[in-house]
C-alpha positions, -999 to +999 in steps of 0.1 A: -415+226+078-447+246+081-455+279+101-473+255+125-451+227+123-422+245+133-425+263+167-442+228+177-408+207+169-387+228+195-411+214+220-416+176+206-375+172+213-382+181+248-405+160+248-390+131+234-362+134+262-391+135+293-406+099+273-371+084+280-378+087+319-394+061+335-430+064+339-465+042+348-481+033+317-509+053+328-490+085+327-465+076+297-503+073+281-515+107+295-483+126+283-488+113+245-521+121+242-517+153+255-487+163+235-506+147+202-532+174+211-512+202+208-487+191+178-523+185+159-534+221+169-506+242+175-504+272+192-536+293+190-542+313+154-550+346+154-585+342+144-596+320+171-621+347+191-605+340+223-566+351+208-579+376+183-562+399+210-532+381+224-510+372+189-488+341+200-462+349+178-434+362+197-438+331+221-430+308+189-402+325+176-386+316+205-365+284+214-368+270+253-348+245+265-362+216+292-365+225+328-334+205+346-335+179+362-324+196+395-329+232+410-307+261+401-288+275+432-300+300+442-293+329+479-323+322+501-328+361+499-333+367+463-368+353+478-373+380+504-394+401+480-416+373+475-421+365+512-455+359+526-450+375+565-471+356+586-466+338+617-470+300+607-463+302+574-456+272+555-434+278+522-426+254+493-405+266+466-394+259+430-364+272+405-376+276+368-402+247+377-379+228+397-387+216+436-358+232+457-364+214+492-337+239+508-356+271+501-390+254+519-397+268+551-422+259+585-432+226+588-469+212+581-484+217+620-521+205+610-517+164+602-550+170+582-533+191+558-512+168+532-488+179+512-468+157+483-445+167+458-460+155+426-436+136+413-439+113+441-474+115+441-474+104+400-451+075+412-465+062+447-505+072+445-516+065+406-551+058+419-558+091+442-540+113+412-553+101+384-589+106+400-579+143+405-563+153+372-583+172+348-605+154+327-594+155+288-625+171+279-607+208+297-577+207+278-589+190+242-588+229+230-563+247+251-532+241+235-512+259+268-532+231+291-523+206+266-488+209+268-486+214+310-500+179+306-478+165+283-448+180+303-464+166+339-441+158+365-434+188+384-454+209+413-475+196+444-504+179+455-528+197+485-551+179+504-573+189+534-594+165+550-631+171+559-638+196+588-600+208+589-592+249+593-559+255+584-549+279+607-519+303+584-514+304+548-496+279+524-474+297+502-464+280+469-430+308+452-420+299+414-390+315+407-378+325+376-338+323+373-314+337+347-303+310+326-275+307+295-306+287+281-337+303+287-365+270+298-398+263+297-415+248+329-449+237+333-457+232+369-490+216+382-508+226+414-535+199+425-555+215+455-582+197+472-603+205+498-627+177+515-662+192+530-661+222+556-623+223+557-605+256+547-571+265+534-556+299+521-532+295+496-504+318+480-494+312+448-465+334+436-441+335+405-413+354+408-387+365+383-350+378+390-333+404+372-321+389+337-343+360+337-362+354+297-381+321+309-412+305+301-431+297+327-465+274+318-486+267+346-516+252+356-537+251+389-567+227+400-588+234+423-618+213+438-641+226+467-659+198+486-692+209+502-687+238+526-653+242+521-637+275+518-604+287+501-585+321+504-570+320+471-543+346+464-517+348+432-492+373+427-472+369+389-441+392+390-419+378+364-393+394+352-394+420+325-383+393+298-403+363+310-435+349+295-462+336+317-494+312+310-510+308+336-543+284+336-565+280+368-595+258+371-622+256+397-647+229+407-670+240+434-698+221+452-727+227+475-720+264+498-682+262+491-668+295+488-640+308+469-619+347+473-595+349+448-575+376+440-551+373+411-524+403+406-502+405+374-477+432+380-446+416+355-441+398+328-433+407+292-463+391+277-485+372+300-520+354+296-542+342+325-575+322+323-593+316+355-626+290+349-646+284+375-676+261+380-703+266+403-720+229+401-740+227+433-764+250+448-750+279+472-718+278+458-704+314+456-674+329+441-662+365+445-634+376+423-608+403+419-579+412+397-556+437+389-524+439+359-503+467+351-492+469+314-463+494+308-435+497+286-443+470+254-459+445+278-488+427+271-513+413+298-547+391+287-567+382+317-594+356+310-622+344+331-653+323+328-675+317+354-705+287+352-731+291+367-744+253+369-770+253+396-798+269+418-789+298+440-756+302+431-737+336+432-707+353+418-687+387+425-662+399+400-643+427+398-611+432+376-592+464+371-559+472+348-536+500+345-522+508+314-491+533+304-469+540+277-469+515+248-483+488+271-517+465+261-540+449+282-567+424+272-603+415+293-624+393+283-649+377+314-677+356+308-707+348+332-729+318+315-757+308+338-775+274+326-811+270+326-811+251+360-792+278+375-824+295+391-818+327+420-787+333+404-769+368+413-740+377+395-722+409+388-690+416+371-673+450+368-641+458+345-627+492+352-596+506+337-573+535+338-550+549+307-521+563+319-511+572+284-521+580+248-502+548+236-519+523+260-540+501+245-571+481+264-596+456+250-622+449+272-654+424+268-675+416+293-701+390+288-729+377+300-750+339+286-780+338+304-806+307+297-822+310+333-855+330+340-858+346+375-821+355+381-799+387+384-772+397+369-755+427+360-719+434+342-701+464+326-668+479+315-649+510+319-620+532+303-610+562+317-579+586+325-571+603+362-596+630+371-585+663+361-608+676+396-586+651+416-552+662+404-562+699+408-571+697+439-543+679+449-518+704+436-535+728+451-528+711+485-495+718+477-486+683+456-466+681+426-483+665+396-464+633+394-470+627+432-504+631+428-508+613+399-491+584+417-514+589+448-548+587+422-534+557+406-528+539+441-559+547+451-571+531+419-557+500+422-561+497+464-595+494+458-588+457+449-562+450+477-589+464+504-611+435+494-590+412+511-598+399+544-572+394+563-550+417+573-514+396+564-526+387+532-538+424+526-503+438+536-489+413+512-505+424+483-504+463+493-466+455+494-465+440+462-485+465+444-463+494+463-435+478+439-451+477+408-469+510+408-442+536+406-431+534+375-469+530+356-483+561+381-456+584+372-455+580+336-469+611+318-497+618+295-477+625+260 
């Protein structure tokens, strides 16, 4: 069997077991398309542009067994550092991919606001879900979307109907579980929002000590006219996990999207965010942080399309690297030659921690517009020798005030958040994952 061949077999016998489950034809259909897609192509090769940085090769020497059919048991507070606090809450969960109805919490107040598990929804409402589901032309040449489609039958459907405010947050909490077989999942998250509603939804993936998963997800999004969705994801997988995470965005006339997207585990982790802007005064604004230490590897993605007329987008990503750790950038603005009064900016800054920490950034920008504005750069820097003195003259040791530099670094992203829970949520988070990168030493 061939290099290609090979790490593509481990996943054609899981496969072969999910085809023995009943199915509609429709979806039986779907599957072995998809899966014929990625057995033809394989996992990405290292000379595709968009991989030249992110090798795939310690993801294919690796053998993951199916998701189970039911939910690992798990002590409802091995979630408590992956709590949302806010007042109204609703909470779904799921165990290495798996819906575990006894770990959901709060109860869906707003009738508007419709929730189904989606293997229901793939069983009782074929028409309504096979309208929302990607369109093959998205994952013909992403092998990782490819095979979250071929594995379908996990994760939730969100609907908000037209003019509906949902009043708290909806958080979604993947867990990651140690297993004596380590799995692959591939959950699906199907969000959509009908004209002037608005929703704010946390997605999280969480990892427990001892966990060596692989989680494969994917997230739809679609923005009806004048909606508006708080959009916040927090990946903190365990050290040993690996993490694909794919997230697409349709957005119509003055929707608005805030996302914020925080990779803070993980031993080697890619995330793509795409989003279209496809009607005019649809807007976007952006932010990211990931935190590569030890051997981890972290690619963040993004491409923003800019489709029509007086359409805007705000983007701001920013990494810290120490010790042996890498981190990938790569974010692309196209604007199309409709897309007249465009304004976008995108910003990439970046902090070295280290000698041995590795960043490739590449900001980009396609414009085919007259009369626009745009602007985009990239930075790569160390803490401010100025800063730390002074702080050590205030009477700070160095690794304290190297960790207070490096918070204040990667605050500046949390402080874009509106509200004030979902601020203190990602302060919290980041409060947890920033010790040990702000306290490593230049060597």
């Amino acid at each position: 069997m061939n290099a290609v061949a090979e790490p593509v077999q481990a996943y054609a016998d899981s496969f072969e077991a999910l085809q023995g489950r009943h199915a509609p034809d429709w979806l039986a259909a779907l599957r072995r398309n998809a899966f014929a897609q990625f057995a033809e192509r394989g996992f990405p090769p290292e000379r595709h542009e968009d991989w030249k940085y992110s090798n795939t090769r310690a993801l294919q020497k690796l053998r993951f067994s199916p998701a189970a059919a039911q939910p690992a048991i798990v002590d409802a507070a091995s979630l408590d550092a992956a709590l949302l606090l806010q007042e109204g809450a609703q909470r779904l969960v799921f165990v290495n991919g798996v819906p575990a109805p006894a770990l959901n919490a709060g109860a869906t107040l707003v009738e508007e606001l419709r929730i189904t598990s989606l293997d229901v929804a793939l069983r009782e409402r074929d028409t309504r879900i096979r309208d929302l589901l990607l369109p093959q032309a998205l994952w013909d040449h992403d092998p990782f979307t490819a095979l979250n489609t071929a594995f379908l039958a996990h994760g939730t459907l969100i609907e908000v109907s037209a003019g509906t405010q949902v009043p708290a947050a909806l958080q979604l909490i993947f867990l990651s579980t140690p297993l004596a077989e380590p799995c692959a999942n591939h959950p699906r998250v199907i969000l959509a929002l009908d004209e002037n509603s608005r929703l704010t939804l946390v997605e999280s993936h969480f990892g427990l000590t001892g966990a060596a998963n692989f989680t494969n997800s994917c997230t739809q999004i679609v923005l009806g006219s004048g909606a508006q969705l708080d959009y916040l994801a927090v990946q903190r997988e365990a050290p040993d996990d690996f993490h694909v995470s794919r997230v697409y965005v349709s957005q119509q006339e003055h929707s608005r999207l805030v996302s914020q997207i925080y990779n803070l585990g993980g031993q080697w982790v890619r995330n793509d965010l795409r989003v279209r802007l496809e009607a005019p005064g649809a807007s976007v604004h952006m932010s990211g942080l990931y935190l590569a230490d030890r051997r981890r590897h972290v690619d963040n993605h993004t491409r923003i399309d800019h489709l029509a007329a007086h359409t805007t987008s705000d983007e701001l990503y920013r990494g810290i690297i120490s010790d042996r750790g890498h981190a990938v950038f790569n974010g692309k603005v196209v604007v199309a030659e409709a897309a007249v009064k465009t304004d976008a900016t995108q910003t990439n800054n970046n902090l070295l921690l280290t000698r041995n920490g590795e960043i490739d950034t590449k900001p980009e920008l396609e414009i085919y517009a007259d009369d626009v504005k745009c602007s985009h750069g990239a930075t790569i820097g160390q803490l401010d020798e100025q800063a730390l003195f002074y702080l050590r003259s205030r009477g700070l040791d160095l690794d304290t005030a190297r960790e207070m530099l490096t918070g204040a670094f990667a605050r500046v992203v949390a402080d874009r958040i509106a509200s004030p829970a979902l601020r203190s949520f990602a302060q919290a988070q980041l409060a947890t994952a920033l010790p040990q990168a702000a306290t490593e030493k230049c060597a």
